[in-house]
N, C-alpha and C positions, 0 to 999 in steps of 0.2 A: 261358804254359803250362809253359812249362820248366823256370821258375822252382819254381813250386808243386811239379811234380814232384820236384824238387831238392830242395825245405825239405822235402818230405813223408819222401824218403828219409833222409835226413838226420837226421831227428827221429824216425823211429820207433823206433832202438837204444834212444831216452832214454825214449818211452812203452811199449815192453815194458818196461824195466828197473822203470819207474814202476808195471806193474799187477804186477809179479813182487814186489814190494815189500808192495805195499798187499794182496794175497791171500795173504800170509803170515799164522798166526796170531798177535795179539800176544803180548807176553811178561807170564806175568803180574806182575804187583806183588806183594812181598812186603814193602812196608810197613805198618805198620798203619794202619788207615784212621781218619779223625776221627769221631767219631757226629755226628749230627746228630737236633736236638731237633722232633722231628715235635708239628706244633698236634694236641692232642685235637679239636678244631673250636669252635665259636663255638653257645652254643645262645641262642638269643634274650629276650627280656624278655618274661613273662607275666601277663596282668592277673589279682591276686587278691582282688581288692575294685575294684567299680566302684560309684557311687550309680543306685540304680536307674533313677529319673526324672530331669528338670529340667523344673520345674513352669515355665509363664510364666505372667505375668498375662494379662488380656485386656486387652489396649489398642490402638487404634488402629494404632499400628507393629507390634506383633505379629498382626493382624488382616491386614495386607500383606503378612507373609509368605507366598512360593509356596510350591507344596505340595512340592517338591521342592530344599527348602533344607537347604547342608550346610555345618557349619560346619568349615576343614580348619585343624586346630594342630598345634603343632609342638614338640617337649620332648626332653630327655634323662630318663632314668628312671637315676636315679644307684646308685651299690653297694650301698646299701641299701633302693632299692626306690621311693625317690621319685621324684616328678616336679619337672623343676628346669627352669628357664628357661623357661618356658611362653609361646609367641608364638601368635598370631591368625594364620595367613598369610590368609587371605580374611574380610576384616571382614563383615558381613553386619546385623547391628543393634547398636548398643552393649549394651541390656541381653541379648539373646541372648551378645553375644560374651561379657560378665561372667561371667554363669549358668554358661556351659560352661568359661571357665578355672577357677569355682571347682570345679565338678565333677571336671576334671583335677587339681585339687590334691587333690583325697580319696581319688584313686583310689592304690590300691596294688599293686605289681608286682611278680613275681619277678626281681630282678638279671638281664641276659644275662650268660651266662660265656664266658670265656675260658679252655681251660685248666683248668680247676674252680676258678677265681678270679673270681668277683662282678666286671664291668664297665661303665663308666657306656656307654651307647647311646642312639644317636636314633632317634625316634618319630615317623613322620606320619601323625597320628590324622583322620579322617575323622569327624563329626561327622552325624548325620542327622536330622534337626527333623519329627517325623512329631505330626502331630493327630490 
């Protein structure tokens, strides 16, 4: 107990000196300061032509489809509004899956920007298969 008492007396000349220090105001800076280039923000890609439909035939596999089939893809929509790299993430029928990547190829987008700079972005498109 002695001990403690002792470090405590001890040390407390150096923690006033510490809060008399730190509660001082600083000094200001009369350097000049660097700017820094603040992002206008990010505005995102917007569809401006989509094809209205996707007709299927009627066949057997299409006949099996539930009623609550989504086809989910995946793309970047590049600087000038295309859709590039068009992936299937959930397969679902071959000829469905075809129909809706061509469909993704027709559609067209407005650029997300950067900055008010056209920017390529990815897209996870949700697809909904309604009769």
């Amino acid at each position: 107990m002695r001990r403690i008492l002792a470090a405590t007396l001890a040390l407390s000349p150096v923690l006033f000196a510490a809060s008399a220090v730190a509660s001082q105001p600083a000094a200001e800076d009369t350097t000049p300061s660097k700017q820094v280039r603040i992002s206008s923000g990010v505005t995102p890609a917007k569809v401006l032509y989509s094809p209205a439909s996707i007709s299927l035939p009627n066949s057997p596999l299409t006949a099996m489809l539930p009623p609550d089939t989504q086809v989910e893809v995946k793309f970047t929509v590049d600087e000038s509004g295309a859709a590039r790299d068009i992936q299937v993430v959930n397969a679902v029928n071959a000829e469905l899956d075809k129909r809706v990547l061509n469909a993704v190829q027709q559609m067209r987008f407005r650029p997300a920007r950067l900055d008010d700079q056209a920017v390529a972005a990815p897209i996870d498109l949700k697809v909904e298969v309604v009769r």
